[in-house]
C-alpha positions in Angstrom: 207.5 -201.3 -63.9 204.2 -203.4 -64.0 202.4 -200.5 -65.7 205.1 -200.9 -68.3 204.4 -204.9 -68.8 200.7 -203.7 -68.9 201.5 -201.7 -71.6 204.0 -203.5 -73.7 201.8 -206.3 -73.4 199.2 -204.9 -75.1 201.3 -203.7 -78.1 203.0 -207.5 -78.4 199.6 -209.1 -78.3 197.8 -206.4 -81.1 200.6 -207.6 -83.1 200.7 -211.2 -82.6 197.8 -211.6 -85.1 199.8 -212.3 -88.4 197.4 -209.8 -90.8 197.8 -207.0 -88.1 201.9 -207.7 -88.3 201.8 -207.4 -91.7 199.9 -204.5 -91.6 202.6 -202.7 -89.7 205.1 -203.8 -91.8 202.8 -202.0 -94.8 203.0 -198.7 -92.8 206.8 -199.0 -92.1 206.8 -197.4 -95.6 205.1 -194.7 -94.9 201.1 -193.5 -94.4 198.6 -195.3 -95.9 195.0 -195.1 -96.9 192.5 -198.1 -95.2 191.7 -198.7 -99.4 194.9 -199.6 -100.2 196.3 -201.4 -97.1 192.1 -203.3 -97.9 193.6 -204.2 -101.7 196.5 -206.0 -99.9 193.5 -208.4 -98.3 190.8 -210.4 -98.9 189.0 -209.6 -96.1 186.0 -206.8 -95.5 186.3 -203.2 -94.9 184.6 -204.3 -90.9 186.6 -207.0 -90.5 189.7 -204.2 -91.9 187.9 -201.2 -89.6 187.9 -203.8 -86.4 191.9 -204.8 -86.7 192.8 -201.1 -87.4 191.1 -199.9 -84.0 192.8 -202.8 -82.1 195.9 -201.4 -83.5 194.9 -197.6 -82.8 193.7 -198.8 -79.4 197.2 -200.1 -78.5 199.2 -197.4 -79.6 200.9 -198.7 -82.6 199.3 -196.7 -85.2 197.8 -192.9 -85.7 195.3 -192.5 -87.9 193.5 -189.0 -89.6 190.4 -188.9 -91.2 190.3 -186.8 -94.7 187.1 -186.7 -96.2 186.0 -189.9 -96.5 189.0 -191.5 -96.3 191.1 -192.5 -93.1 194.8 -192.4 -93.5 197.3 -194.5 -91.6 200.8 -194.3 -90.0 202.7 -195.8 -87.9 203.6 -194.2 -84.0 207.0 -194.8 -84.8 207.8 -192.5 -80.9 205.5 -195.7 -78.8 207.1 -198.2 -81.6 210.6 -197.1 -80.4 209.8 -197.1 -77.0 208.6 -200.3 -76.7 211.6 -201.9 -78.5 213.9 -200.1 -75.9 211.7 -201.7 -73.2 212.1 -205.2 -74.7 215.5 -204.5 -75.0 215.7 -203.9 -70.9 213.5 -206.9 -70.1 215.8 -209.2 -72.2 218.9 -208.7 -70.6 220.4 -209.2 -67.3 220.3 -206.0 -65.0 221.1 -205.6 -61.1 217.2 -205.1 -59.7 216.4 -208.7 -61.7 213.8 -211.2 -60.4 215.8 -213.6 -61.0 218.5 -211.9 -58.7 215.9 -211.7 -55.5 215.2 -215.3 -54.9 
């Protein structure tokens, strides 16, 4: 179970940054180019490059390189997953914490 806090951890806190979240919410339409999720901000292609890898890194998005372009989309499989793990943290269950003390 603690590899799974580990894990979900990691997703939560790649999107707790407000642009990242957004940016998520761009690819829940559907893949994406890093030019046009870049026309969406007014930051720089690093600055775009750096949140995209943090994002890759925790396994919320895939991305594919064509050309000279990278392409975006979300992993909607680990997405899913982690929602059904928040879903069995949040509620009351028999092997609790909160039932051991």
């Amino acid at each position: 179970m603690e590899q799974i806090y580990i894990d979900t951890s990691k997703m939560l806190k790649a999107m707790s940054d407000p642009k990242r979240l957004r940016i998520v919410d761009m690819l829940s339409c559907g893949e994406l180019c890093a030019c046009e999720i870049l026309e969406e901000f007014h930051i720089t292609q690093p600055t775009l490059s750096h949140d995209m890898k943090v994002l890759v890194e925790a396994g919320i998005i895939r991305d594919r390189r064509e050309g000279k372009n990278i392409y975006y989309t979300l992993d909607t499989k680990k997405l899913n997953a982690m929602h059904e793990t928040l879903g069995y943290i949040f509620r009351d269950k028999p092997d609790c914490i909160c039932h051991k003390k």
